[in-house]
FIRO-357990 format. One line per field, with one value per residue (C-alpha): residue number from 1; residue in one letter; chain; x, y, z. Coordinates in steps of 0.1 Angstrom, whole numbers, plus 5000, padded with zeros to 4 digits. Each point is the difference from the previous one (the first is absolute). Last residue first. Layout:
BEGIN
titi NUM, ...
zapa A, ...
bafi A, ...
px X, ...
py Y, ...
pz Z, ...
! end
This chain:
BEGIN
titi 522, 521, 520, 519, 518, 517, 516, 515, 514, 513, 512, 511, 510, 509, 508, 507, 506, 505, 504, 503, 502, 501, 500, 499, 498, 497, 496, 495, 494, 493, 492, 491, 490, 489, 488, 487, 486, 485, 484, 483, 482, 481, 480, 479, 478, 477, 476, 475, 474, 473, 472, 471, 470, 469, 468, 467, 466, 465, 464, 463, 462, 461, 460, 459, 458, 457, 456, 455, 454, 453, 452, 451, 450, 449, 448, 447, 446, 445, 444, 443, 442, 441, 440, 439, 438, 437, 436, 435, 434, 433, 432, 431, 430, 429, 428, 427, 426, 425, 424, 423, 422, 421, 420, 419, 418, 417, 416, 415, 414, 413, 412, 411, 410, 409, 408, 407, 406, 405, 404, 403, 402, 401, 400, 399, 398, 397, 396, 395, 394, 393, 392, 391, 390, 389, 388, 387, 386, 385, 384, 383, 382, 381, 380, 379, 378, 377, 376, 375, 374, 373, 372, 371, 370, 369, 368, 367, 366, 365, 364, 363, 362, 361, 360, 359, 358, 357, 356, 355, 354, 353, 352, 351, 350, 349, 348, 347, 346, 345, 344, 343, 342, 341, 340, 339, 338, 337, 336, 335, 334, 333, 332, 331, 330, 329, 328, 327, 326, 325, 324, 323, 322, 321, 320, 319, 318, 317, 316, 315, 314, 313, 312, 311, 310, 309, 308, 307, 306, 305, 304, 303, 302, 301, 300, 299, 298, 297, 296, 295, 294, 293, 292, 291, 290, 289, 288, 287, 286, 285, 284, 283, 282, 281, 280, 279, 278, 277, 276, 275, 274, 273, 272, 271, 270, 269, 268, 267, 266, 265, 264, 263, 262, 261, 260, 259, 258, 257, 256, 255, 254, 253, 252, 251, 250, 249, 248, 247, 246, 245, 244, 243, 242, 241, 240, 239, 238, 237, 236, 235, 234, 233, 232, 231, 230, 229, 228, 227, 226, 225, 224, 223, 222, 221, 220, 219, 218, 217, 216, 215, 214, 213, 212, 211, 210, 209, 208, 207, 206, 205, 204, 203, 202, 201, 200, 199, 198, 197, 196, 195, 194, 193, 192, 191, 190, 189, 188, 187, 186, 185, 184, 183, 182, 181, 180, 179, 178, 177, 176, 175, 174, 173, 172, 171, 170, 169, 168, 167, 166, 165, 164, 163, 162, 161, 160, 159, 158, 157, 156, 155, 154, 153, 152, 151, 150, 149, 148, 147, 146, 145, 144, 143, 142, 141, 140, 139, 138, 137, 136, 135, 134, 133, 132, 131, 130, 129, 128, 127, 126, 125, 124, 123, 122, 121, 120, 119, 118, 117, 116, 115, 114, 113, 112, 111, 110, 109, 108, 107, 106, 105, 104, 103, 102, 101, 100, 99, 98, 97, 96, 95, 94, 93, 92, 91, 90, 89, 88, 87, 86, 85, 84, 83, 82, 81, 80, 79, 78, 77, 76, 75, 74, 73, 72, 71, 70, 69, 68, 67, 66, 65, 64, 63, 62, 61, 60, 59, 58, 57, 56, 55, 54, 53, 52, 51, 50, 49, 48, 47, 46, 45, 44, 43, 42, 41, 40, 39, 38, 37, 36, 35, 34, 33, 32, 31, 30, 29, 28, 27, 26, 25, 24, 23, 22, 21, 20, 19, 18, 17, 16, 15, 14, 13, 12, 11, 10, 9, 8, 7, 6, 5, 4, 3, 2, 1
zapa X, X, X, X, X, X, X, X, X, X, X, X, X, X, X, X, X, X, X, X, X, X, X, X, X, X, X, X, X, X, X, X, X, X, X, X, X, X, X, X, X, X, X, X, X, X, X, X, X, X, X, X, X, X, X, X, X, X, X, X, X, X, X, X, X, X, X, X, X, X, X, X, X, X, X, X, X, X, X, X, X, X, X, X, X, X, X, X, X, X, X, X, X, X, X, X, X, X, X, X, X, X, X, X, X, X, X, X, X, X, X, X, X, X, X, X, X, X, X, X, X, X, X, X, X, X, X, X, X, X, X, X, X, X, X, X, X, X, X, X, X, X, X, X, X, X, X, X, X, X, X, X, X, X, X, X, X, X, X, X, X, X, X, X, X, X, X, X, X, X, X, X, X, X, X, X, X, X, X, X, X, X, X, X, X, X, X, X, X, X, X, X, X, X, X, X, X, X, X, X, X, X, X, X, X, X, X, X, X, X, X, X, X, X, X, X, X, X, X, X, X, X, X, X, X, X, X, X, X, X, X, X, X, X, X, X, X, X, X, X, X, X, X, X, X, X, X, X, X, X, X, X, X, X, X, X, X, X, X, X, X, X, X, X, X, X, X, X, X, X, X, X, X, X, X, X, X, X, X, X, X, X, X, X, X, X, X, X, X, X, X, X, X, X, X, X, X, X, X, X, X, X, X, X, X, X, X, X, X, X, X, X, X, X, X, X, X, X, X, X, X, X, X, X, X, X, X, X, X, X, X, X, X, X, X, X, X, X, X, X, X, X, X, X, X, X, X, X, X, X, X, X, X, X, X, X, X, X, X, X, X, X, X, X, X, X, X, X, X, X, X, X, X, X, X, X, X, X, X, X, X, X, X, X, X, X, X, X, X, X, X, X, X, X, X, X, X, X, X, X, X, X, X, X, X, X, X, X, X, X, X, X, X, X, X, X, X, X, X, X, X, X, X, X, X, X, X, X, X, X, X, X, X, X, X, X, X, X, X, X, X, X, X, X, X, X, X, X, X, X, X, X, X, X, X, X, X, X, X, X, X, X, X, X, X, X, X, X, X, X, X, X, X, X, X, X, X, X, X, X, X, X, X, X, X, X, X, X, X, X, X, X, X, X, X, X, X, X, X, X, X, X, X, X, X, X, X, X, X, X, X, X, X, X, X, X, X, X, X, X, X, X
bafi A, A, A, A, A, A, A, A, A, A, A, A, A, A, A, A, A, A, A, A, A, A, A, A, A, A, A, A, A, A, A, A, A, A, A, A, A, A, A, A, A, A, A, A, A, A, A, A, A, A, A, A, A, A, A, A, A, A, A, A, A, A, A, A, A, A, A, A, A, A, A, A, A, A, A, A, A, A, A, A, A, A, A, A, A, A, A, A, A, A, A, A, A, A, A, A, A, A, A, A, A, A, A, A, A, A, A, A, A, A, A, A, A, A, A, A, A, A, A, A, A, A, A, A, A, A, A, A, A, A, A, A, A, A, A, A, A, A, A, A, A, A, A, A, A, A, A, A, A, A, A, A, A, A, A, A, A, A, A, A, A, A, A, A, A, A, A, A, A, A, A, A, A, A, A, A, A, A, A, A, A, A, A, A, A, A, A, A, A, A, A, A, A, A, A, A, A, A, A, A, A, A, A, A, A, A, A, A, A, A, A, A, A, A, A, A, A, A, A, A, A, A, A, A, A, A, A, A, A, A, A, A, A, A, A, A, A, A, A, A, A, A, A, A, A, A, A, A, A, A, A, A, A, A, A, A, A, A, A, A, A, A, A, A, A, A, A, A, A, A, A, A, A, A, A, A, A, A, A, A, A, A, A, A, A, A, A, A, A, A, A, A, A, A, A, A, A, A, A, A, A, A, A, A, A, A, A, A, A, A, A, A, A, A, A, A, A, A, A, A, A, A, A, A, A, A, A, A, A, A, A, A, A, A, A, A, A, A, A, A, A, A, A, A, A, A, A, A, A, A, A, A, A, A, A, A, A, A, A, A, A, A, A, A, A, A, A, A, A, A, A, A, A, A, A, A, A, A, A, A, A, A, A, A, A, A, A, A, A, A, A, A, A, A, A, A, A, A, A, A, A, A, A, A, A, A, A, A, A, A, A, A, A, A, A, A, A, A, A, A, A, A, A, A, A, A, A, A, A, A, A, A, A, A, A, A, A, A, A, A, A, A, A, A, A, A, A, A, A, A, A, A, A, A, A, A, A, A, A, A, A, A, A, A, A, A, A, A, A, A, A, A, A, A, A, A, A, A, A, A, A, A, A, A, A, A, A, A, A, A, A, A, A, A, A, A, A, A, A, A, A, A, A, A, A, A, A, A, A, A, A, A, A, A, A, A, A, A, A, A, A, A
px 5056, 5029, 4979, 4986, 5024, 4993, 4975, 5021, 5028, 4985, 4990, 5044, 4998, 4975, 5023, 5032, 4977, 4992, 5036, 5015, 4978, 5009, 5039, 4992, 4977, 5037, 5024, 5027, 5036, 4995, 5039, 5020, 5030, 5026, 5021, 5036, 4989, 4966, 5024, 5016, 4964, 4992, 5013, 4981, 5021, 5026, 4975, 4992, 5033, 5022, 5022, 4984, 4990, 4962, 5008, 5017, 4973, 4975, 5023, 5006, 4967, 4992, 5029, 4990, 4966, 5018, 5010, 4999, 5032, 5007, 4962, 4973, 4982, 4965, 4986, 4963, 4975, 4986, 5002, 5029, 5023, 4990, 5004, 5037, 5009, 4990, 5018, 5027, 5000, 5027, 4966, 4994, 5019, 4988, 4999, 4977, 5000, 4965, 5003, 4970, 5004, 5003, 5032, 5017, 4989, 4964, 4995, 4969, 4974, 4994, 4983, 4983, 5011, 4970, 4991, 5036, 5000, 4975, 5011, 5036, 4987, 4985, 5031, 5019, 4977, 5005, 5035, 4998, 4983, 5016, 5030, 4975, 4985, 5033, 5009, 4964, 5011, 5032, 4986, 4981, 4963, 4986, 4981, 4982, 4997, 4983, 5001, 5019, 4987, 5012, 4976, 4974, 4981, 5028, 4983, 5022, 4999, 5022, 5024, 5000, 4985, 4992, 5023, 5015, 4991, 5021, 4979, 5013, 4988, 5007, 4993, 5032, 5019, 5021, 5034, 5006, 5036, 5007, 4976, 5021, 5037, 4985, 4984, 5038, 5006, 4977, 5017, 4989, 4972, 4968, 5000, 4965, 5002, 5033, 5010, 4967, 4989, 5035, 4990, 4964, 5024, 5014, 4970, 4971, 4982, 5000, 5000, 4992, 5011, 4993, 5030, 5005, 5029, 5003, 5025, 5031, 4998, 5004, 5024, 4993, 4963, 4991, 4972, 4972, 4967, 4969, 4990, 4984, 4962, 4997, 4986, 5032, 5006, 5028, 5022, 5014, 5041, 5006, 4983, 5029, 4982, 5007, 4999, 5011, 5000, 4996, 5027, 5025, 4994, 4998, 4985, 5012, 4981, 5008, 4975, 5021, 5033, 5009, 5037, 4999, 5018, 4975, 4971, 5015, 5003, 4963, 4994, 5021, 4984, 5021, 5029, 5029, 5029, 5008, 5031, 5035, 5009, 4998, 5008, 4994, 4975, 5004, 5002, 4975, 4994, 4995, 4966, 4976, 5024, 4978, 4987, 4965, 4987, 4984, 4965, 5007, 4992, 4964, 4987, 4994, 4968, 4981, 4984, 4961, 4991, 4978, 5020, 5031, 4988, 4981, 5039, 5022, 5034, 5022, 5012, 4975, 4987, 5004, 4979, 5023, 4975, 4996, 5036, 5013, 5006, 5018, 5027, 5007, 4999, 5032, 4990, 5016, 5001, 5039, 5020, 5003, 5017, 4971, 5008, 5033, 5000, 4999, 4972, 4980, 5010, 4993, 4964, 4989, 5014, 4979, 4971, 4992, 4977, 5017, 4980, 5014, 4963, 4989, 4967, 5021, 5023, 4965, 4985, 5027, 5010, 4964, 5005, 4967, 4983, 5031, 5017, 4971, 5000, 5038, 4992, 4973, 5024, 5028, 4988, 4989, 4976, 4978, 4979, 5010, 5026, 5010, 5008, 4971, 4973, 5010, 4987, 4964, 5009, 4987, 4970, 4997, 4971, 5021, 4985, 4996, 5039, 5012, 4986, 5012, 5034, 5000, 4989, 5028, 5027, 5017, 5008, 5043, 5015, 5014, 5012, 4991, 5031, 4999, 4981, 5011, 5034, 5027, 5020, 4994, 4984, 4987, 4985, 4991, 4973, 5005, 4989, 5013, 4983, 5031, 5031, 5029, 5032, 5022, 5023, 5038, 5026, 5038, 5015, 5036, 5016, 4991, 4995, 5036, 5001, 5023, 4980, 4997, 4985, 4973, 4994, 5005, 4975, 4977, 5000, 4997, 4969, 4981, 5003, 4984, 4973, 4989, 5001, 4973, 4986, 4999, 4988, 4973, 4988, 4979, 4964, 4978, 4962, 4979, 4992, 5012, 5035, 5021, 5031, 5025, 5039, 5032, 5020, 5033, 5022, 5030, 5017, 5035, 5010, 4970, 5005, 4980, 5027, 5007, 5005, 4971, 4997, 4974, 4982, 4971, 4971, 4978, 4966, 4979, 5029, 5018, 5020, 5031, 5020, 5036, 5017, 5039, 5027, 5036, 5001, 4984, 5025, 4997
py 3861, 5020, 5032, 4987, 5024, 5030, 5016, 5032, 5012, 5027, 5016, 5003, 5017, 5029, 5002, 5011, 5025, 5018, 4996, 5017, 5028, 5008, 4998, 5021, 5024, 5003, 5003, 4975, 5011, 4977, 4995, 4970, 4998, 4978, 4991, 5002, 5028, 4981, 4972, 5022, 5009, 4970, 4990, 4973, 4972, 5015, 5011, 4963, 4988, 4981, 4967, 4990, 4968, 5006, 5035, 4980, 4979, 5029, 5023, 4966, 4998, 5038, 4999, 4974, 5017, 5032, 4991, 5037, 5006, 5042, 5006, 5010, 5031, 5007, 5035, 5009, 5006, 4960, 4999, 5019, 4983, 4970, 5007, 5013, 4968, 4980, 5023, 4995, 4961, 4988, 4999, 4968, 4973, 5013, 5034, 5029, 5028, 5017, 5036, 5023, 5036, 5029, 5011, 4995, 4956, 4992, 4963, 4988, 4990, 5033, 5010, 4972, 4962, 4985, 5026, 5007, 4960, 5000, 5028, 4976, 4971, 5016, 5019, 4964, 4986, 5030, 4997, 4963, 5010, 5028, 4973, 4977, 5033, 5006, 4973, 4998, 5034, 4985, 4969, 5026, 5019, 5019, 4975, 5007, 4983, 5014, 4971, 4975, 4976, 4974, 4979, 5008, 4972, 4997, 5036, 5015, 5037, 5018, 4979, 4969, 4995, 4964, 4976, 5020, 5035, 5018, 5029, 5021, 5026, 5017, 5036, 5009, 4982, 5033, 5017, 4970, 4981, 5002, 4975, 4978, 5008, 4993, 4966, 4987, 4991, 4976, 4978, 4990, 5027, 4995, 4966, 4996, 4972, 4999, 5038, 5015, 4976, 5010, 5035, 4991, 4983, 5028, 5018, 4969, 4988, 5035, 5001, 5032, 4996, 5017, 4996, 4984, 5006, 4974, 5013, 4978, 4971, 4973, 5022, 5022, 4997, 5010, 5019, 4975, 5007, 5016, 4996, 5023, 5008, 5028, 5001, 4993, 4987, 5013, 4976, 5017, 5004, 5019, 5007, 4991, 5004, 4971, 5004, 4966, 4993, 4966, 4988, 5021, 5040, 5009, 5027, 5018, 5017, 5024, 5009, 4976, 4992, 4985, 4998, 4988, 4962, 5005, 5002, 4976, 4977, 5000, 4997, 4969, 4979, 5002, 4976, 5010, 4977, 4973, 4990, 4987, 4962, 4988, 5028, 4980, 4977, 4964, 5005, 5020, 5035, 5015, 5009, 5027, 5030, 5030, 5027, 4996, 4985, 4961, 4980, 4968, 4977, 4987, 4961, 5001, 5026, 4975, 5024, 4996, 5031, 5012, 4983, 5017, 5038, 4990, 4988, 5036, 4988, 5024, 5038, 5009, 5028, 4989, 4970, 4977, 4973, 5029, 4981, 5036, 5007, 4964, 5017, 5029, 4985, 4979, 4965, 4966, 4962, 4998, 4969, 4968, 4979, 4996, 5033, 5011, 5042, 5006, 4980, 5010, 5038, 4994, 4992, 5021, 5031, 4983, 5000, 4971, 4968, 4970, 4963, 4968, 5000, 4970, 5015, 5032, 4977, 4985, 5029, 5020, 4965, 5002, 5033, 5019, 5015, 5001, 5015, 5025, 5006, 5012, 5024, 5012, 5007, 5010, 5038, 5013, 4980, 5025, 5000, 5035, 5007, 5016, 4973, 4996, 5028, 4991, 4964, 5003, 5027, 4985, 4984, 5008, 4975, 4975, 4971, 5027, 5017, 4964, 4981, 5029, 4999, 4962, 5006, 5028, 4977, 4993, 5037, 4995, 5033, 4986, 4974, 4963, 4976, 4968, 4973, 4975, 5018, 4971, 5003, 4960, 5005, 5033, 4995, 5035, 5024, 5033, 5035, 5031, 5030, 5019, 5003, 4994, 5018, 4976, 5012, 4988, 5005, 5007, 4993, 5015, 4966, 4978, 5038, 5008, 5028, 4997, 5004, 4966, 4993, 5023, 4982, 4967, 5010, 5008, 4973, 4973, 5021, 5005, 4960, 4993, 5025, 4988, 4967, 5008, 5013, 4975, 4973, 5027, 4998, 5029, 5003, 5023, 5001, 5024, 4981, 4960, 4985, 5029, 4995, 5027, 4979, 5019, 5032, 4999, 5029, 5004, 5023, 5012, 5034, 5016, 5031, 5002, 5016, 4973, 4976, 4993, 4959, 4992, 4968, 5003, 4985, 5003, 5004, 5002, 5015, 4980, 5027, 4979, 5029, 4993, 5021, 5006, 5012, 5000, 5026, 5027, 5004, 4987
pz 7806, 4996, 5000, 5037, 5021, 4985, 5024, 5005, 4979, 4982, 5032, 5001, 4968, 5008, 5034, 4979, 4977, 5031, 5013, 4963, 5006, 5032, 4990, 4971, 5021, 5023, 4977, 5002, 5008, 5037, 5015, 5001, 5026, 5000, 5030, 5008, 5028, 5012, 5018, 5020, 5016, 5004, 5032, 5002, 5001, 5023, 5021, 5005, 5011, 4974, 5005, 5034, 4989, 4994, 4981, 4977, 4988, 5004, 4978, 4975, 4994, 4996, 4973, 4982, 4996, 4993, 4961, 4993, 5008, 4992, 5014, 4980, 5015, 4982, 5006, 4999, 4974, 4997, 4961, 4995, 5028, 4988, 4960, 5013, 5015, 4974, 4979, 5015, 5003, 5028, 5019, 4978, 5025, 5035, 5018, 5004, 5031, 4996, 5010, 5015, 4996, 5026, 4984, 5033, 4995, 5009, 5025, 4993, 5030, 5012, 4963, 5000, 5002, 4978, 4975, 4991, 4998, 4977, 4979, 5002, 4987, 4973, 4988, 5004, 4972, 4978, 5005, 4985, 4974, 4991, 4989, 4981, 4980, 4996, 4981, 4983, 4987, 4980, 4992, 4971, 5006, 4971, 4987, 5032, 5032, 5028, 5023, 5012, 5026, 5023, 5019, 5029, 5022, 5026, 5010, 5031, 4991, 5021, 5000, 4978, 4966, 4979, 4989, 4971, 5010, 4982, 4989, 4965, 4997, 4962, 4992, 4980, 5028, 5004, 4989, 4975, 4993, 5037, 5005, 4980, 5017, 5032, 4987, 4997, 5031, 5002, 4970, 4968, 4994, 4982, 5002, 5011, 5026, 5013, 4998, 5004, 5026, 5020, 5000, 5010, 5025, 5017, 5008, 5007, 5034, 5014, 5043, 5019, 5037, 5030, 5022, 5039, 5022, 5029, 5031, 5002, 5026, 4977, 4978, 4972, 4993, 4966, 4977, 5011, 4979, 4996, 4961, 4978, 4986, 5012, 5037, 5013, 5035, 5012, 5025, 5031, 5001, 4975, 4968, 4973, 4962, 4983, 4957, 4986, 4956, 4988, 4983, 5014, 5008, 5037, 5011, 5031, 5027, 5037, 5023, 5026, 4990, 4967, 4997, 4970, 5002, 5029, 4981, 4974, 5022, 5007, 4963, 4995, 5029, 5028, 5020, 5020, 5020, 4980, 5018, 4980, 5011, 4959, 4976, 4967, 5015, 5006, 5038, 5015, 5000, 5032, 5019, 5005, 5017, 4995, 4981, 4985, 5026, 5008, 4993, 5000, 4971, 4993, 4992, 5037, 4998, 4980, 4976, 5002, 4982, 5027, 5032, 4983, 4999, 5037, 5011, 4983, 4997, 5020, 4996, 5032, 4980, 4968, 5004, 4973, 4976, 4973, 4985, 4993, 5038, 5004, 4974, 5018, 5033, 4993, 4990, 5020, 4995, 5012, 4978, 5025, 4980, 4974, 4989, 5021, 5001, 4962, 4992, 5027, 4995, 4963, 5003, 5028, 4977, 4970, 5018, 5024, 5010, 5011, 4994, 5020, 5021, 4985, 4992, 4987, 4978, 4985, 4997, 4982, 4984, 4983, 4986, 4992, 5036, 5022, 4966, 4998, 5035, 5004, 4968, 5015, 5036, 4981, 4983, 4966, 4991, 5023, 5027, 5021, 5019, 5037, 5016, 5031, 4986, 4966, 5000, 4991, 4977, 4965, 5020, 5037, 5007, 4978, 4975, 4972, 5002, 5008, 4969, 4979, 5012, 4995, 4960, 5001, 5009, 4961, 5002, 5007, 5008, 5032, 4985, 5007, 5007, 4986, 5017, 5029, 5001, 5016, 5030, 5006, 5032, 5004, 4964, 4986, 4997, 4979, 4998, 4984, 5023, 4996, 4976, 5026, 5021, 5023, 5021, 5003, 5028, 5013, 4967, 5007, 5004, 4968, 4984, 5001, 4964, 4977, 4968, 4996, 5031, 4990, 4974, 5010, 5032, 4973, 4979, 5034, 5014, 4958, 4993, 5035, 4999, 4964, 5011, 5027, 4975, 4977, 5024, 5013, 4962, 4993, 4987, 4987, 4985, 4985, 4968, 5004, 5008, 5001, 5014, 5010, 4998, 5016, 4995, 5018, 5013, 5020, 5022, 5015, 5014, 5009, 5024, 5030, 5018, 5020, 4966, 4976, 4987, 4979, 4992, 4971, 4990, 4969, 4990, 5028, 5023, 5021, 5017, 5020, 5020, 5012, 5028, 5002, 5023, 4992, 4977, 5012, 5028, 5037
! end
């Protein structure tokens, strides 16, 4: 068969846009589109999505696609042999099973408006913070499903009522769309990928089910729950009404676990992705680590039902691409993202400014949802131009931390050293394309970045477990990624090492600053 008669698709629902692209056998894109859709903010600290949108979103960005690609000569009606399905995690929503219909809007993963039920947990269980994190691996936070899922049990009267009346569905976005996009009301498939269900905290992540004492102690009615399934296999097909009706959606992981395999992350081996938040997973293999600093222990991806599990540590930063965004929007010192390059580059340093995004409190390693953004060191001295780059060191700062911990974690056998005896971070996602980004990173942690020559690889990890489901790629092919290493970029440390010291000393004064901020707004 040549290249051009075979084709995967790949849905990544990001959090702030979606996207449908289509790659060909050799994992080459040759049709996409893009749309951004609504973030709501109804009160300090809290997001929202509407699944309506998105779901539209995902519909709009199919059929533009497929034009496009169509256009360009190319048979995808016949060559499309299967989708998969890439989303932002932890997103929660409860709909009507019924009438299709969301019950609330979707909360975002990022949303804080949960920290009161946190609270309540942490004193009312023996275990407190890390009562759960001997079954899934996580601790109490707003960051994942199952507080998010009580909230709306706890504050929406058509949750309880719908639950009562047992017509409510449970899901993440992934569980969202695959109903939607296999029938709905018609039958549509309630499933999650175990990805996904291992960011809920309700997923034992040794027997990759729903954990019963987790839900007999938050009282979650276990049917309200999808079906646990892998990351790489035949779910369902789309159903008619879509764009590419009959076609099989046949791989589904959360966005950071495709990238993993978008990089070719075998065991030892991390990446860092840069989007909204910012994503360091660390692959560990097939046992589970259990970290001891402050980060996560989490599924890395399952390739086939009876594929062997690989599991990560993960380090999870609420805010690196949008303290960019915040700057644009909010401030209006720059019009456009890609812009605050140029700024940064307008001053050799931050002249002494830190700048600490921690918007709705601070993720991995610190987990305080009582810290909020600071910027110190300010000086008459200091233009837009050093609070640019105090944004973008911000971000590497926060991915520096993560990775100490995760040094401390893994060990020396755990990490995976390249001939030079160093330890390289792969990077992808929307702001790598930023060099000096790039080169800030590779400065402040003293080891090599590699970016590769398509950074957008957690499409491509869907559509690899998508294709790899229906035969059109075998898994060495995947991770053979040693070819992919030769178009990449690499960024190497030029920072001194008592500078870089210093600079991380002065780094964690700010980050203190942060703490026990929560009540200012009061």
């Amino acid at each position: 068969m040549s290249n051009e008669e075979v084709f995967i698709g790949s849905i990544d629902q990001g959090t702030t846009s979606t996207r449908f692209i289509i790659y060909d056998k050799s994992a080459r894109p040759i049709g996409s589109h893009q749309v951004e859709f609504t973030q709501f903010y109804p009160e300090a600290g809290w997001v929202e999505h509407d699944p309506m949108e998105i779901l539209e979103s995902v519909k709009v960005c199919i059929a533009k696609a497929v034009d496009k690609a169509t256009a360009d000569g190319h048979n995808v009606d016949s060559g499309l042999k299967a989708i998969g399905l890439t989303n932002q995690r932890e997103t929660t929503l409860i709909w009507s099973k019924s009438t299709g219909t969301p019950l609330y809007k979707a909360i975002v993963w990022m949303d804080a408006r949960t920290s009161s039920v946190c609270r309540k947990l942490e004193k009312e269980l023996s275990g407190g913070r890390t009562h759960f994190v001997k079954s899934c691996g996580l601790p109490i936070s707003t960051y994942f499903s199952a507080v998010k899922l009580l909230w709306l049990m706890e504050n929406v009267d058509a949750v309880k009522a719908a639950i009562k009346s047992g017509d409510a569905l449970f899901g993440t976005i992934d569980t969202w769309l695959i109903w939607n996009l296999t029938g709905g009301v018609n039958g549509g498939l309630h499933v999650t990928d175990v990805s996904n269900a291992s960011r809920t905290m309700l997923m034992n992540l040794k027997t990759l089910d729903w954990d019963k004492t987790t839900l007999e102690t938050l009282k979650i009615p276990a049917e309200i729950l999808p079906k646990i399934i892998s990351n790489s296999e035949v779910i369902g097909k789309i159903c008619k009404g879509w764009p590419i009706a009959g076609v099989p959606i046949a791989g589904c992981l959360g966005d950071q676990h495709a990238a993993m395999v978008g990089q070719a992350c075998r065991k030892g081996e991390a990446k860092s992705t840069y989007g909204t938040g910012a994503f360091i997973l660390l692959n560990t293999g097939d046992e589970p680590v259990e970290s001891k600093h402050g980060l996560l222990s989490t599924l890395a991806f399952k390739l086939g039902p009876k594929a062997p599990t690989n599991y990560a540590l993960e380090g999870s930063i609420a805010i690196a691409g949008a303290a960019v965004q915040w700057l644009r929007d909010s401030l209006g010192i720059i019009s456009s993202a890609s812009e605050i390059e140029a700024l940064a580059l307008q001053v050799e340093s931050t002249g002494g400014v830190y700048f600490v995004p921690a918007f709705n409190g601070l993720f991995a390693p610190w987990w305080r949802d009582d810290a909020r953004g600071v910027c110190i060191g300010i000086t008459r001295f200091t233009s837009k131009a050093h609070i640019a780059r105090a944004v973008l060191e911000s971000m590497c700062f926060q991915v520096k931390d993560v990775l100490d911990s995760m040094h401390k974690d893994a060990g020396e056998m755990g990490e995976k050293k390249n001939d030079k005896g160093e330890f390289v971070l792969r990077v992808d996602g929307g702001a790598t394309v930023n060099n000096l980004l790039m080169q800030i990173q590779a400065d402040l942690l003293g080891s090599p970045v590699v970016r590769p020559a398509d950074i957008e690889t957690t499409a491509i990890g869907a559509a690899y477990a998508a294709g790899l489901a229906v035969g059109v790629w075998k898994e060495e092919e995947i991770f053979a990624s040693g070819d992919k290493v030769k178009t990449s970029t690499i960024f190497r440390p030029v920072l001194k090492e008592e500078i870089r010291k210093k600079k991380v000393d002065s780094w964690c004064k700010a980050v203190e600053r942060t703490f026990d901020l929560a009540d200012l707004s009061i």
